[in-house]
C-alpha positions as CSV (number, residue, x, y, z in Angstrom):
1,X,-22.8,140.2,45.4
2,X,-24.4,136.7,44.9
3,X,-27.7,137.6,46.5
4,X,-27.9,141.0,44.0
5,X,-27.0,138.6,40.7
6,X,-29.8,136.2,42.7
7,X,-32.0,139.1,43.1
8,X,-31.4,140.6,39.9
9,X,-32.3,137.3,37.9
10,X,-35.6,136.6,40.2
11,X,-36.7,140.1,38.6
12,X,-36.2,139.4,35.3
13,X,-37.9,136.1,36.2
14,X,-40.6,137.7,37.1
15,X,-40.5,140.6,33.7
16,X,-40.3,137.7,31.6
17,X,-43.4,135.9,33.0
18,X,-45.3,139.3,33.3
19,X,-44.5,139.7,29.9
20,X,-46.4,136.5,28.8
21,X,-49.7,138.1,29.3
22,X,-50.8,139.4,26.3
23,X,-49.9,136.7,24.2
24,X,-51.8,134.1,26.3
25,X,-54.7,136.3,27.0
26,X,-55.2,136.2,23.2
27,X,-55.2,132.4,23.3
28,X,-58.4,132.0,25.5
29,X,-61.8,132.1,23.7
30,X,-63.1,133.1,27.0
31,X,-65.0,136.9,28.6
32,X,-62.4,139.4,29.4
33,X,-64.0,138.4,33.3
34,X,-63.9,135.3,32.8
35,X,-60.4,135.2,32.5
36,X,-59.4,137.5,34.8
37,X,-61.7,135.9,37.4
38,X,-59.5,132.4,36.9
39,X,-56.2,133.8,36.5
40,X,-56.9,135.6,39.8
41,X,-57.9,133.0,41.5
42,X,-55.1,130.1,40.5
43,X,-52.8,133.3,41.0
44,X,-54.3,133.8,44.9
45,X,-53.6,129.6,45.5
46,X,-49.9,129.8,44.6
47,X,-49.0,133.2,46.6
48,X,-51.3,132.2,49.5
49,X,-49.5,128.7,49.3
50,X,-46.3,130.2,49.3
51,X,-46.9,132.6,52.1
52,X,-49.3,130.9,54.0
53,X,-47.5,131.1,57.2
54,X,-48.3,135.9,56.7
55,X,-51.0,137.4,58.6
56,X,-53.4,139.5,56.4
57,X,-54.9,142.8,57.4
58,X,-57.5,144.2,56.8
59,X,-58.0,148.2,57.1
60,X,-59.2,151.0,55.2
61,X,-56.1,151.3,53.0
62,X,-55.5,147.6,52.3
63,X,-59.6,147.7,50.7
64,X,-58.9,150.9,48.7
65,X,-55.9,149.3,47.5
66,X,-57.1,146.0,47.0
67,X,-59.9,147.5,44.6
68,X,-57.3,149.1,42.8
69,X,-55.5,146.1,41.8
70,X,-59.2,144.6,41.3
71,X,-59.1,147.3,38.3
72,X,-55.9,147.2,36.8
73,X,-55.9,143.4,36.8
74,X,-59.5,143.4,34.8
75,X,-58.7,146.5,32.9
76,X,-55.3,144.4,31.5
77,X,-57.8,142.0,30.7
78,X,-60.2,144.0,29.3
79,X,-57.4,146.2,27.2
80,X,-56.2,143.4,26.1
81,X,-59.3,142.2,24.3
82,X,-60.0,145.8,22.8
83,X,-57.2,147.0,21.5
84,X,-53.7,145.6,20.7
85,X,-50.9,144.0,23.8
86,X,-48.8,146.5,22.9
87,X,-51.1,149.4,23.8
88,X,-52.9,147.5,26.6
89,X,-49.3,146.8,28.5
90,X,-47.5,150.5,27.6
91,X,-50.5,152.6,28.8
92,X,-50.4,150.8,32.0
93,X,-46.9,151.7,32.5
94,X,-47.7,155.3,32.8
95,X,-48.7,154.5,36.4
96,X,-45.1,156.1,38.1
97,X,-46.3,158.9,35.9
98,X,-50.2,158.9,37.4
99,X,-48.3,158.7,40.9
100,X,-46.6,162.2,40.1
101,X,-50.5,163.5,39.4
102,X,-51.5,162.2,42.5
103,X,-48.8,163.4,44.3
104,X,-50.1,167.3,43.1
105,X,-53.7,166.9,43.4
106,X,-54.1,165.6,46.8
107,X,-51.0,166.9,48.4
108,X,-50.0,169.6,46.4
109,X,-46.9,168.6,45.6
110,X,-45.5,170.4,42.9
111,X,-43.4,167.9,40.0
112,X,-40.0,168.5,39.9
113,X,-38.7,169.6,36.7
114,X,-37.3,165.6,36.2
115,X,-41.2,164.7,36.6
116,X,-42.3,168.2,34.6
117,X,-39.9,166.3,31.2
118,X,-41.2,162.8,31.9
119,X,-44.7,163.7,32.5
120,X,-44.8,165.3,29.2
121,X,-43.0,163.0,27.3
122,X,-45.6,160.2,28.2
123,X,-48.0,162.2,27.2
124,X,-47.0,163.1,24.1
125,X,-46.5,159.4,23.3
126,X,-50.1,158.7,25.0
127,X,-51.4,161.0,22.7
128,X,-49.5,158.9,19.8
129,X,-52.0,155.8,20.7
130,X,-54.7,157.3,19.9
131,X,-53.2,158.7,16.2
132,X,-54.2,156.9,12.6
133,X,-57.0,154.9,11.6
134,X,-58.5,153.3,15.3
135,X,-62.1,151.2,15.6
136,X,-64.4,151.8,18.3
137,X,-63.3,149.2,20.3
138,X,-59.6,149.9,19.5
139,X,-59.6,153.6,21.0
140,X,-61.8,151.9,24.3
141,X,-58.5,149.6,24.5
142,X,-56.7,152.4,24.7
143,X,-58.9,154.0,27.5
144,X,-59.2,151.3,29.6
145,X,-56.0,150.7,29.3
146,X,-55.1,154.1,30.1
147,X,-57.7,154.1,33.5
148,X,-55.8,150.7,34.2
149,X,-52.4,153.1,34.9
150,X,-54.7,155.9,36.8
151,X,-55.4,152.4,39.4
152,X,-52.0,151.1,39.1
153,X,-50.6,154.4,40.2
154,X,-53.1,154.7,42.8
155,X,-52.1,151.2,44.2
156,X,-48.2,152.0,44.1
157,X,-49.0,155.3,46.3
158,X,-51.3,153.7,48.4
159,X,-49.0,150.9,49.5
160,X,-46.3,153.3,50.0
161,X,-48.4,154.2,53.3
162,X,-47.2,152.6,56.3
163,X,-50.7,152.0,57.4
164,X,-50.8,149.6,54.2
165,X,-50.0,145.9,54.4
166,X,-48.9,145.2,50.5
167,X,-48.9,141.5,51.2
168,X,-52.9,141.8,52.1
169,X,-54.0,144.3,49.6
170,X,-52.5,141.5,46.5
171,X,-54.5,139.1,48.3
172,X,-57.9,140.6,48.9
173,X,-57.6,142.5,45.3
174,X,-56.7,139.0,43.7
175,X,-60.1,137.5,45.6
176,X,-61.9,140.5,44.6
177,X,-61.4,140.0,40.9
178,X,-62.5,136.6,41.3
179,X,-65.4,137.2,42.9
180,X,-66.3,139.7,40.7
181,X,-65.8,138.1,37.6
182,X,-68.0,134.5,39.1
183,X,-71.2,135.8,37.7
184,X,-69.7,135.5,34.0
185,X,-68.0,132.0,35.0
186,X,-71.8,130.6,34.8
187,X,-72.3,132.6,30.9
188,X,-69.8,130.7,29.3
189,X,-69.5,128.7,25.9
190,X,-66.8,126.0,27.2
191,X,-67.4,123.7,24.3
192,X,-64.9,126.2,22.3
193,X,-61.8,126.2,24.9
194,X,-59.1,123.3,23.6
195,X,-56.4,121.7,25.5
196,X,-54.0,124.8,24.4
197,X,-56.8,127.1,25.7
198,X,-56.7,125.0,29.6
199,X,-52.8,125.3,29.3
200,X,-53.2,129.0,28.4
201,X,-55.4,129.9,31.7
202,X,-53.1,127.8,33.4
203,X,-50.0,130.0,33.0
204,X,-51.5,132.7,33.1
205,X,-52.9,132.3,36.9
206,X,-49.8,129.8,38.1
207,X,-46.6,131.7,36.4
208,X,-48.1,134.9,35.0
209,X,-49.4,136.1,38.0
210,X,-48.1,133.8,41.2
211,X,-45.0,132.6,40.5
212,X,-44.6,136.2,39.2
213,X,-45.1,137.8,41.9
214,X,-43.2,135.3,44.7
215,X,-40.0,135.8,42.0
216,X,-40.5,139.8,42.0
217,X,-41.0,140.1,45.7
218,X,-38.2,138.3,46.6
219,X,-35.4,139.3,44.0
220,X,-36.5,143.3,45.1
221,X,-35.2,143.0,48.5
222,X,-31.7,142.5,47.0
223,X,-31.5,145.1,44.4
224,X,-32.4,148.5,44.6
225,X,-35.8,150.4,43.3
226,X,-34.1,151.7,40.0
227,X,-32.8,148.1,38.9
228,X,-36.2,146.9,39.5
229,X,-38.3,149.2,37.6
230,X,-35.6,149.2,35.4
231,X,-35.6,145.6,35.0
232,X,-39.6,145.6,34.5
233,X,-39.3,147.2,31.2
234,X,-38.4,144.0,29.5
235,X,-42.1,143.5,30.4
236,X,-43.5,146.0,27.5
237,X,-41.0,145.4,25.2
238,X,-41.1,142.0,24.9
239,X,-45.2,141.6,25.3
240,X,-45.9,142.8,21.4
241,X,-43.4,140.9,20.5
242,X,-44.8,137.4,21.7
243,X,-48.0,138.6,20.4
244,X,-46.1,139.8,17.5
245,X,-44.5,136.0,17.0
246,X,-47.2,134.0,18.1
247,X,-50.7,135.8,16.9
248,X,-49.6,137.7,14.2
249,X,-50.9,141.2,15.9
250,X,-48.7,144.1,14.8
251,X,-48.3,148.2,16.0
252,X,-49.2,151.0,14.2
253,X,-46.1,153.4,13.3
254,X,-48.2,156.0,15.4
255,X,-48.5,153.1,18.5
256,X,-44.5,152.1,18.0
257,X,-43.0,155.7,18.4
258,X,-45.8,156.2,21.3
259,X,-44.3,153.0,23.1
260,X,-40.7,154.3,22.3
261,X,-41.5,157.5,24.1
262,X,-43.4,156.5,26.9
263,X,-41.0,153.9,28.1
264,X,-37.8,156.0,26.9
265,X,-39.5,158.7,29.8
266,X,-40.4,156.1,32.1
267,X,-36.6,155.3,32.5
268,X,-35.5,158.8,32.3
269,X,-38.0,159.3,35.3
270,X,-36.5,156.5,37.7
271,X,-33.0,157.2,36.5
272,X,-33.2,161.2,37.7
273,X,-34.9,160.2,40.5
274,X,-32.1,157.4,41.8
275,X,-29.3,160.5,41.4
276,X,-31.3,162.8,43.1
277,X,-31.7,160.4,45.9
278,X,-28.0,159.4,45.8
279,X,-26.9,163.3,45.7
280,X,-29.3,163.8,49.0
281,X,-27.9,160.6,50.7
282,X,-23.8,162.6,50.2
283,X,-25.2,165.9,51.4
284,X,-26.0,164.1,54.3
């Protein structure tokens, strides 16, 4: 029981920090790469600190996934820039929905009728994203932010192969975003970052992403998948409202009922998914 409570509060450790990333992202007067290419790398020095001691290999899967989470960390980024935190965060949380797409086109899998609801509710509320009175650069927010999901899907699929190390794909896709984003590092106006600026790019690569990530991987081994996905939805709900609080930025009606409805089917997905499992594990 104490290492679930211990587990459970690591998670929301970890949702809470997550969580942060809009609102500090909006603090930077930095590139979208720019950014992502710092947070990734102060984010690689703490988790390769921490678990130094790992061995990290490197195959096909573990590059295919690494680039993935190259993408989704610089499409957050990106997003995040374009169009508002709210959008940016919820559109990225239609991944376990992308995984279902996967899932049919490149095995065939047919959804279940639990996936059939929830893939349709999130798309209706996609759809409510891109409703009212958008900019240009408001409605390419939304579909980066959207692509970011497609990649972060793809990166929960692919490390659900056994021939993927998890632990090496964060690694190499953190240095991958670095690396990509050290060409724009050298096109920067640095006379307009402050003190407040520094601290921002500080939490965002030490706590946002690797301190995060040490809390989330090691509060999951004590709870199961449902609480922890679960658990990450305090991620979207409370990222507009930082940004909300601390910028000023607020949601469309249009954008609120989409986020309503795509995390409203996001739960419904896990929670059918955990009683269909548990109903297996007692016919068993």
């Amino acid at each position: 029981m104490k290492t679930e409570r211990k587990g459970i509060l690591l998670v929301i450790v970890a949702a809470l920090l997550w969580s942060t990333g809009g609102v500090l992202i909006k603090f930077i007067p930095l590139s979208s790469m720019a950014i992502s290419s710092f947070r990734s790398l102060l984010g690689l020095i703490v988790i390769f600190i921490f678990y130094h001691k790992q061995k990290l290999i490197i195959s096909k899967t573990v590059i295919i996934s690494a680039f993935c989470l190259a993408y989704t960390l610089i499409g957050f980024v990106l997003a995040n820039r374009f169009t508002t935190a709210a959008s940016a965060v919820v559109l990225q949380y239609c991944s376990p929905i992308c995984v279902a797409f996967y899932m049919f086109l490149l095995y065939k899998r047919k959804p279940k009728r639990n996936e059939v609801i929830a893939l349709f509710g999130a798309l209706v509320g996609i759809i409510l994203f891109f409703f009212g009175k958008f900019s240009g650069s408001s409605l390419l927010g939304n579909v980066i932010a959207l692509s970011a999901g497609f990649s972060f899907g793809g990166l929960f699929l692919i490390n659900s192969r056994s021939d993927c190390d998890s632990y090496s794909s964060l690694v190499f896709g953190q240095l991958l975003t670095f690396v990509i984003g050290i060409p724009f590092l050298f096109q920067e106006d640095y006379s307009v970052v402050t003190v407040g600026s520094i601290f921002a790019i500080l939490a965002l690569g030490i706590f946002q992403v690797g301190i995060a990530y040490i809390c989330f991987s090691i509060g999951i081994k004590h709870i199961s998948p449902l609480e922890g996905n679960i658990i990450c939805m305090i991620e979207p709900v409370l990222n507009p409202i930082w940004v909300f609080l601390f910028i000023g930025e607020t949601l469309s009606i249009y954008a609120l009922f989409g986020t309503v409805i795509v995390i409203s089917s996001i739960i419904f997905l896990n929670v059918s998914q955990a009683r269909e499992a548990k109903k297996n594990l007692v016919k068993q």
